[in-house]
C-alpha positions in Angstrom: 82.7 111.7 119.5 81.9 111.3 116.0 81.9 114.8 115.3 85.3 115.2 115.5 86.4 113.0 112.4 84.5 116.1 111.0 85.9 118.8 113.3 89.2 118.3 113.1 90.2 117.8 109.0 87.8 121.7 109.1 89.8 123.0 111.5 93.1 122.4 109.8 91.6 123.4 106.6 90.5 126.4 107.7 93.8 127.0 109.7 95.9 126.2 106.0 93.8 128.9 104.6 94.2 131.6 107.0 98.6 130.8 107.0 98.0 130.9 103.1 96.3 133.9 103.1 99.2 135.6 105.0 102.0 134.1 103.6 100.3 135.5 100.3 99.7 138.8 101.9 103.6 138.8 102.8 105.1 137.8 99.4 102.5 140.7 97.9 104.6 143.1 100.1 101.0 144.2 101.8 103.1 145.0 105.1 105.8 147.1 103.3 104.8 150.8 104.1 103.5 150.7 107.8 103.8 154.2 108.6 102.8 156.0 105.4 99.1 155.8 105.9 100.1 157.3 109.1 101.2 160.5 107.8 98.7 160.0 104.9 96.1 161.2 107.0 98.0 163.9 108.9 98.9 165.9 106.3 97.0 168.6 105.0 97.0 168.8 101.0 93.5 168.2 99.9 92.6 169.9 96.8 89.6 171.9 97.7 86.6 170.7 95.7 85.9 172.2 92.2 82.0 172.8 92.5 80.4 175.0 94.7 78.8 174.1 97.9 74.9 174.4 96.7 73.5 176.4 99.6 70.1 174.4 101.6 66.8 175.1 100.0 
């Protein structure tokens, strides 16, 4: 029973960290493009690579 005067004060610490960690993440507007990484991906306009594939030896 004595292991939770240790428990509890971690678990609310460690709870306060993770709800500071994402109200930081919120005001650093990490969740303000949702959908362009989406499209990122799908689209098609890499530049094709400026040296020569070196053929296998």
């Amino acid at each position: 029973m004595n292991i939770l005067i240790i428990l509890i004060p971690a678990s609310l610490i460690l709870g306060g960290l993770g709800l500071a960690a994402f109200l930081w993440s919120l005001r650093a507007n990490q969740y303000e493009d949702l959908e362009g990484d989406a499209w990122r991906i799908l689209s098609d306009d890499d530049a094709p690579s400026a040296r020569p594939a070196k053929p296998p030896e």
